[in-house]
N, C-alpha and C positions, 0 to 999 in steps of 0.2 A: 326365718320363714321366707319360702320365695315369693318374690313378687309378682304382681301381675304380668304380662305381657302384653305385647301387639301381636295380634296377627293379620291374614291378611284372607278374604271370605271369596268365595268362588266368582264376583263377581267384578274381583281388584282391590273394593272397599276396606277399609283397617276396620278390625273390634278389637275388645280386648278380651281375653282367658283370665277369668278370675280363677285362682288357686285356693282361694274361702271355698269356695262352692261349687268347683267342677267345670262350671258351664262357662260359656263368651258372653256379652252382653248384644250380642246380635246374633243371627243365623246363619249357620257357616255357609249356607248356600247363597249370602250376598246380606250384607249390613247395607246399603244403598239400597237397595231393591227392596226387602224387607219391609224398611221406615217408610218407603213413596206407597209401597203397596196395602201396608194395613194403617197408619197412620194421617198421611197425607190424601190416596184415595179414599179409604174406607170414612176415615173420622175428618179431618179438613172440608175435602170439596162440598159432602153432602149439606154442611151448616152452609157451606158460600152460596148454594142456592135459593137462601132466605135472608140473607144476615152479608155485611162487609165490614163490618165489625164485631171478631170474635175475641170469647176471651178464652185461653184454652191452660191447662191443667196439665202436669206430665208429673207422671207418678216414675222417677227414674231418671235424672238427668244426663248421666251415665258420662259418654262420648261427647255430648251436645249434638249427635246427629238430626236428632228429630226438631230440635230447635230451630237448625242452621238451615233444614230443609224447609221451614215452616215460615223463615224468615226470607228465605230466596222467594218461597210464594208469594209473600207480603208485597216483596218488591216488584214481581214480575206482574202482578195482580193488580198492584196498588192498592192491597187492603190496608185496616188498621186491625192488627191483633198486637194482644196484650197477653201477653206469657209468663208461665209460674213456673217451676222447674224445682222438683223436691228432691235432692239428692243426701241422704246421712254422709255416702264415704265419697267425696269427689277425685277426682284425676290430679296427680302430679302435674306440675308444667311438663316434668320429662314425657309424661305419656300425651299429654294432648296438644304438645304440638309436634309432634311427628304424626299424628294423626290425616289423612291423605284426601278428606271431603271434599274442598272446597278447587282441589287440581281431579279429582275424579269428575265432580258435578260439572264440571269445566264452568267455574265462576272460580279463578284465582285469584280474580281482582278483590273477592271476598274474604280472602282467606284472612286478614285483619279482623274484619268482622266476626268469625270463627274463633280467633284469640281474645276476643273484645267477650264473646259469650262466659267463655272459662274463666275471664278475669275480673268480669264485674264482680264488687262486691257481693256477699251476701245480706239478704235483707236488707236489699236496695230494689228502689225501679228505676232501673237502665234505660236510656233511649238509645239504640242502636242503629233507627233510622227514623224517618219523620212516621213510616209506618209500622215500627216493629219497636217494643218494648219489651223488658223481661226482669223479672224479679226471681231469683232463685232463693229457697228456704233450705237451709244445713237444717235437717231433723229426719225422723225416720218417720214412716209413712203411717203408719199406725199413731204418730202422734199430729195428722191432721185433721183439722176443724171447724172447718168452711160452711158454709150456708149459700146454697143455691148464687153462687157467683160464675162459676162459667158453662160455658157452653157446648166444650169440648173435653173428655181426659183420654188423655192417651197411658195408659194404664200397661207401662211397659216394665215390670217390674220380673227380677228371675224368675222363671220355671218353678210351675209350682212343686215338682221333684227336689229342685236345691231351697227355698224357702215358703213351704207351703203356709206360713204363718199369715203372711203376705196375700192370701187367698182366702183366707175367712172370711165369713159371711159380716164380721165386725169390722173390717178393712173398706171390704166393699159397699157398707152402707155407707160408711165415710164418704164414698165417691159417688153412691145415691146424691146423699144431702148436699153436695158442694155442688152439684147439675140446677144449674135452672129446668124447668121443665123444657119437656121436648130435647134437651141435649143428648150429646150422642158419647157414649163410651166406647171406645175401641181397644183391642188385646190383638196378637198374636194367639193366646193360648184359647184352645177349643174343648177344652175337657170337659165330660159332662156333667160331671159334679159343680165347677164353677158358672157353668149357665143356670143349671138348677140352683143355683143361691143367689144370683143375679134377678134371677124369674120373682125369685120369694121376696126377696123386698122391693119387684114391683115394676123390675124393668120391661121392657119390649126386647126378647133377644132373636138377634139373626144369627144365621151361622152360614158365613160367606164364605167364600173361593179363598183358600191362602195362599201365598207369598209360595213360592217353589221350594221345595220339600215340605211342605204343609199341605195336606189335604182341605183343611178347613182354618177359619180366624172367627172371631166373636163381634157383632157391634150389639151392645145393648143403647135402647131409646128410655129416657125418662117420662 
């Protein structure tokens, strides 16, 4: 079977080509850009304007992009977030550290920090600085089952073309119930079916500006 690869997305950033499923695990038109633009603005800042203490949720831990950029806020901020990261199929050493984050975001003095993500245990809580914590869960996402614990999900999980399973209305309340109220969901993906089953069990949905090649991204409000 081939393996995944690296490649490299229009805006220098590394993803990777899954050969499971067709698809990259970021958007060819920049995996950096992507992660700041629906993740970090859309779902991060909005909570920092009520809250300096989040705890946040990531459906996909993939790269650890979203992590690594969440954790440079932590620092640059001086917040305290507390990070979960559910990944079933994680990265090879081989793949995640030739991976190119921490010399693009121009923080190489991080790049430790980056390796320090990939290699915490699982079903552990990590301290990875006095403000940034992470606990990552080996399971697949459909077998999550949280109760109003965070604040934040960042609900980065493949296209619903390559695993529409992943988009069921039964997935998604998962990620209802695990939101304290007023928390914020953020995706990439704009489809109108997944807002309309968002809507149904209860969210508040936006449908924002996307990330370049994207017309539109989703934030649903609990």
């Amino acid at each position: 079977m081939q393996s995944d690869q690296i490649i490299e997305t229009q805006d220098g950033s590394h993803s990777i080509l899954s050969h499971k499923y067709g698809v990259s695990y970021h958007s060819k038109y920049g995996a950096v850009t992507e992660s700041r633009h629906v993740f970090i603005e859309a779902g991060l800042y909005p909570k920092l304007l009520t809250s300096t203490e989040v705890d946040i949720l990531e459906i996909g831990f993939g790269t650890g992009l979203n992590a690594f950029m969440t954790f440079i806020e932590a620092e640059k901020k001086q917040l305290k977030i507390h990070y979960e990261g559910i990944e079933a199929y994680p990265l090879s050493p081989d793949q995640y550290q030739q991976l190119n984050y921490a010399e693009l975001l121009k923080y190489p003095e991080h790049q430790k920090k980056f390796l320090q993500l990939h290699e915490a245990a699982w079903e552990e809580e990590i301290s990875l600085s006095e403000h940034f914590t992470i606990r990552k869960v080996k399971k697949l996402f459909e077998q999550i089952d949280k109760k109003e614990k965070f604040d934040v999900v960042f609900f980065d999980a493949f296209a619903p073309s390559a695993q529409p399973e992943l988009w069921e209305e039964a997935v998604l309340k998962k990620m209802y119930d695990a939101l304290r109220k007023e928390g914020i969901l953020v995706t990439y993906c704009a489809k109108g079916v997944v807002k309309r089953r968002l809507k149904a069990l209860g969210f508040t949905v936006e449908s924002l500006p996307g990330p370049p090649g994207k017309r539109e991204m989703t934030r649903a409000i609990k």
